[in-house]
PyMOL CGO cylinders between C-alpha atoms (Angstrom):
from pymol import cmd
from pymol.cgo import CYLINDER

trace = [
    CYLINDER, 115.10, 94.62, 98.12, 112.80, 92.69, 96.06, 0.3, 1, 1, 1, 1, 1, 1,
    CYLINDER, 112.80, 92.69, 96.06, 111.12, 94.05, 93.01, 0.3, 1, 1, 1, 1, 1, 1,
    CYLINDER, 111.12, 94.05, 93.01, 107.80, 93.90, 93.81, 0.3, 1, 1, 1, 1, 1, 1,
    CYLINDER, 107.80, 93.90, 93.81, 108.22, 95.75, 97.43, 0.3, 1, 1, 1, 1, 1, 1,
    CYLINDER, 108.22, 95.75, 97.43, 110.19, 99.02, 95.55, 0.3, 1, 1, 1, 1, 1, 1,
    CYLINDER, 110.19, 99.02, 95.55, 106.86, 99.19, 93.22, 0.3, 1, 1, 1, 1, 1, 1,
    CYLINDER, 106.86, 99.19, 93.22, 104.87, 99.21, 95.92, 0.3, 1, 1, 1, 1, 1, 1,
    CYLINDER, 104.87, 99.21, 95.92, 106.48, 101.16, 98.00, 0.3, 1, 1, 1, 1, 1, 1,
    CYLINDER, 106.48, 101.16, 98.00, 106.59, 103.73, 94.70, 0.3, 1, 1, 1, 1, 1, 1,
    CYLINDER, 106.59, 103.73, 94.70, 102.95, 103.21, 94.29, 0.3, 1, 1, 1, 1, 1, 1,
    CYLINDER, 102.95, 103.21, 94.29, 101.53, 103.66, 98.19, 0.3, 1, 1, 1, 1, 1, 1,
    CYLINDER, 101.53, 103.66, 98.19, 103.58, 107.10, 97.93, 0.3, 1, 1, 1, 1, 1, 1,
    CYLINDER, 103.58, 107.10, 97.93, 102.33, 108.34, 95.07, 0.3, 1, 1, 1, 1, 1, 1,
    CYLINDER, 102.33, 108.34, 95.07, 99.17, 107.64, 96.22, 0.3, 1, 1, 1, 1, 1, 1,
    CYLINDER, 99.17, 107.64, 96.22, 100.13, 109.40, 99.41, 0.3, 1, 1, 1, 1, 1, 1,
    CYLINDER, 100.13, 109.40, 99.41, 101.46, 112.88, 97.49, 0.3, 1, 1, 1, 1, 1, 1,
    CYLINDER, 101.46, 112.88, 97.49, 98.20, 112.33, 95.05, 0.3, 1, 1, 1, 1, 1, 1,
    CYLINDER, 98.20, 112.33, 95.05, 95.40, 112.32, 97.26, 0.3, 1, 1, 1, 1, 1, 1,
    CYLINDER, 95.40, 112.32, 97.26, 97.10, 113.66, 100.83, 0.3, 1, 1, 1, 1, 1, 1,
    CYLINDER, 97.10, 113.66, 100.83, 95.54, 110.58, 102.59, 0.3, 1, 1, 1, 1, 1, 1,
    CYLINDER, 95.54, 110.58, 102.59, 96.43, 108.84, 105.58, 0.3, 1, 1, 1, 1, 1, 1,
    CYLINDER, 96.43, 108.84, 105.58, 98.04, 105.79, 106.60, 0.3, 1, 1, 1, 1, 1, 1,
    CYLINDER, 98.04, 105.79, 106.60, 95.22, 104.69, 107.38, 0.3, 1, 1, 1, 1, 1, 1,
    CYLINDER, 95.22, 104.69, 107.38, 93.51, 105.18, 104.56, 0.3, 1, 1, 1, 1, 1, 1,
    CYLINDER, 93.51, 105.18, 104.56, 96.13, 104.24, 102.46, 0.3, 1, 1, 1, 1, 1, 1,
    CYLINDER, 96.13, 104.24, 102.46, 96.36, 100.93, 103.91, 0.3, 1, 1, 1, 1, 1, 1,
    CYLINDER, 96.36, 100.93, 103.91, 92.87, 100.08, 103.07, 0.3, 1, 1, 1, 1, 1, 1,
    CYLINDER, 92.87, 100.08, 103.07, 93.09, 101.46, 99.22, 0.3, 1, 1, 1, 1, 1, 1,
    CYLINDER, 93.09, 101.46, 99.22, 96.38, 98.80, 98.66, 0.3, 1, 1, 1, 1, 1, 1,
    CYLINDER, 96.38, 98.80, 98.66, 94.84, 96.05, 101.34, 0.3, 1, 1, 1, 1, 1, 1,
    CYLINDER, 94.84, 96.05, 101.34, 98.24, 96.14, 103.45, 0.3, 1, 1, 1, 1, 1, 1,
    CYLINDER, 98.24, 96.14, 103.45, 98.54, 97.43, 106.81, 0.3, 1, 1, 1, 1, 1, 1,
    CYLINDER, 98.54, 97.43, 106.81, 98.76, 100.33, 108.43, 0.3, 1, 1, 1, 1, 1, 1,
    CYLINDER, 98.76, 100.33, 108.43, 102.46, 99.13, 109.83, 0.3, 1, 1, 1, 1, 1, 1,
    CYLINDER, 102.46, 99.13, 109.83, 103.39, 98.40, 106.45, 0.3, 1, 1, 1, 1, 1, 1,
    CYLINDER, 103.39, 98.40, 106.45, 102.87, 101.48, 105.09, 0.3, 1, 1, 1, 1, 1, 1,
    CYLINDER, 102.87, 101.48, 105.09, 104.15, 103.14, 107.44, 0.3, 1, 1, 1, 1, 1, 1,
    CYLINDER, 104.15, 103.14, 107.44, 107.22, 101.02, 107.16, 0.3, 1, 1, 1, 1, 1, 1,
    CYLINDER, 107.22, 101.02, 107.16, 107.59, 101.61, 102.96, 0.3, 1, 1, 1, 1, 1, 1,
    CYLINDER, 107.59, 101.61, 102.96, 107.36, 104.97, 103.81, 0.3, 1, 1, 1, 1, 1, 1,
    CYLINDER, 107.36, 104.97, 103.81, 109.16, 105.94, 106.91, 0.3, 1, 1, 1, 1, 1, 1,
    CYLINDER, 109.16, 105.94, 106.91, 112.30, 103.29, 105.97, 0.3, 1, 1, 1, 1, 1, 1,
    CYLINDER, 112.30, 103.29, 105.97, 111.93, 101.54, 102.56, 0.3, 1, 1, 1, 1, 1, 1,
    CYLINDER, 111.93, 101.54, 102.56, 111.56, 105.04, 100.60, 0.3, 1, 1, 1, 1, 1, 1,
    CYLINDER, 111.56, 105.04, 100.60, 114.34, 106.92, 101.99, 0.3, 1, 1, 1, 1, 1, 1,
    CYLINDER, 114.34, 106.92, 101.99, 116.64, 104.24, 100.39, 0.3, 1, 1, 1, 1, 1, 1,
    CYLINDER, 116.64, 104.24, 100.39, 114.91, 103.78, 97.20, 0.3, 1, 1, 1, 1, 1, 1,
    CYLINDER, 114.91, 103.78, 97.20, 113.96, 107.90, 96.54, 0.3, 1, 1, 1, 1, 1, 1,
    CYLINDER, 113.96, 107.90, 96.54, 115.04, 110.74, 98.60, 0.3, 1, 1, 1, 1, 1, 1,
    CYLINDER, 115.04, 110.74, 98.60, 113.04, 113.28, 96.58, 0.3, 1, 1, 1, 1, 1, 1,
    CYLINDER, 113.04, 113.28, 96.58, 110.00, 111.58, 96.89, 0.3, 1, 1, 1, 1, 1, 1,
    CYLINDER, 110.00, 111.58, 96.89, 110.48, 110.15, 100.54, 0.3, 1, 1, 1, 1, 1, 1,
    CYLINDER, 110.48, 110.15, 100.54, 110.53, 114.15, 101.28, 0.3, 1, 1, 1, 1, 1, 1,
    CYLINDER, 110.53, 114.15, 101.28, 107.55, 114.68, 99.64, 0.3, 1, 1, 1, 1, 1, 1,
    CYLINDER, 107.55, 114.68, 99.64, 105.56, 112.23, 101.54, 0.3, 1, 1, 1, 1, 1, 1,
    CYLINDER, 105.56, 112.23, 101.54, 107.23, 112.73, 105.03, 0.3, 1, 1, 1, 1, 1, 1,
    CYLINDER, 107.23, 112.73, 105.03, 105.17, 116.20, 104.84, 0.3, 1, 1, 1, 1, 1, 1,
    CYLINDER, 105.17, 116.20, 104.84, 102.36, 115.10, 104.13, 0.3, 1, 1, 1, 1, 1, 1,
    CYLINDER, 102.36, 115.10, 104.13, 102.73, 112.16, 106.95, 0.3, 1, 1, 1, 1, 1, 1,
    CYLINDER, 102.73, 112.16, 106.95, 103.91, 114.97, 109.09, 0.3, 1, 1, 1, 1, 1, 1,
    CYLINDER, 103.91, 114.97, 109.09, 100.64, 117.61, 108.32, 0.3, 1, 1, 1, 1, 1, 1,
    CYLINDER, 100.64, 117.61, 108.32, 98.69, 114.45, 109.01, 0.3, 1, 1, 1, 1, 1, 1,
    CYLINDER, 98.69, 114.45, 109.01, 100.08, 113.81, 112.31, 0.3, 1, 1, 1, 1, 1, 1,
    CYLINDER, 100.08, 113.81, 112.31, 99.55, 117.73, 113.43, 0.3, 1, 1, 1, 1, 1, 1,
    CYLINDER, 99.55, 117.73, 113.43, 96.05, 116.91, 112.86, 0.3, 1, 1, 1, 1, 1, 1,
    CYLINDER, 96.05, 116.91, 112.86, 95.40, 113.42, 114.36, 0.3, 1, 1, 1, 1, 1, 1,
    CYLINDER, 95.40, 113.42, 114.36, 94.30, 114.62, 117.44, 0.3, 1, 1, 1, 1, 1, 1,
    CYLINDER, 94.30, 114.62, 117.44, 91.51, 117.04, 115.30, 0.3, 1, 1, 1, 1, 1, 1,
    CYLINDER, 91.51, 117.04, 115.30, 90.14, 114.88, 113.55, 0.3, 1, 1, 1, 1, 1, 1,
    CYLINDER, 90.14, 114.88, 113.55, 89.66, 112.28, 116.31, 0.3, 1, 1, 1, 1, 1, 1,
    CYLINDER, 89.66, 112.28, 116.31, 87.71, 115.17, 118.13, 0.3, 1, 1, 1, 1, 1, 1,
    CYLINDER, 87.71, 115.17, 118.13, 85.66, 115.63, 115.03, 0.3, 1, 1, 1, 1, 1, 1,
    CYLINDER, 85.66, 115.63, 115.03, 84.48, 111.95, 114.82, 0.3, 1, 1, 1, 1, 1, 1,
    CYLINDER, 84.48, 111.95, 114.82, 83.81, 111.34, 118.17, 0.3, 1, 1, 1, 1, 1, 1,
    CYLINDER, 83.81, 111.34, 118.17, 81.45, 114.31, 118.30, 0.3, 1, 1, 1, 1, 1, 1,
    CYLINDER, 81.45, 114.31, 118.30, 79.60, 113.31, 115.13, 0.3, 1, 1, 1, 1, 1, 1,
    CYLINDER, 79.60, 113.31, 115.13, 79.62, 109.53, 116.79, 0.3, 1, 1, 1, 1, 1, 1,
    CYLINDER, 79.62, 109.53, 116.79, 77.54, 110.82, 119.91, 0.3, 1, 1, 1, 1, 1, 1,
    CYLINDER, 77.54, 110.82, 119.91, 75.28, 113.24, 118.05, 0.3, 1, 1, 1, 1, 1, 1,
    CYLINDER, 75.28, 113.24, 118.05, 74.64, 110.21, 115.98, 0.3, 1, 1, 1, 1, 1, 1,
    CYLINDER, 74.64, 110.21, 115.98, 73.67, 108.27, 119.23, 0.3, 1, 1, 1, 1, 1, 1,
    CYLINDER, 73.67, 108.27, 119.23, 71.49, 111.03, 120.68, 0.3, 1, 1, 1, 1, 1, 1,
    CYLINDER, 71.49, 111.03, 120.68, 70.03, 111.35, 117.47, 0.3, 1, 1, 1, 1, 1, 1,
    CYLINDER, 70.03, 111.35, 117.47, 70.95, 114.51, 116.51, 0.3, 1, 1, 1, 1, 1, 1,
]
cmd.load_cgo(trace, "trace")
């Protein structure tokens, strides 16, 4: 693996275990995609850093739980919004 894909892949995880964000978001702060992010951290960091690919899978897992939540949550504030509430 090239050099500049393990620092990134260390970087968008500690990022990860530092704020608790999502893939999502994630991809947006480093300007990748959401498929490569998942990708570093699903497959890439399990080779390069157990400890830390452990770390992040829980947080990527907690995040998951919630999906479904927090879609709720913004498409309620997206119709209030429209009724202008």
């Amino acid at each position: 693996m090239k050099e500049y894909i393990i620092r990134r892949v260390i970087d968008v995880s500690n990022y990860i275990i530092d704020t608790g964000s999502t893939v999502r978001e994630t991809a947006k702060m480093f300007k990748i995609s959401k498929s490569t992010v998942h990708k570093d951290c699903t497959e890439r960091l399990n080779e390069i850093d157990r400890h830390l690919y452990k770390q992040v899978k829980k947080i990527l897992d907690f995040n998951l739980s919630e999906r479904h939540l927090r879609g709720g949550e913004a498409t309620k504030k997206k119709y209030l919004k429209k009724r202008g509430l």
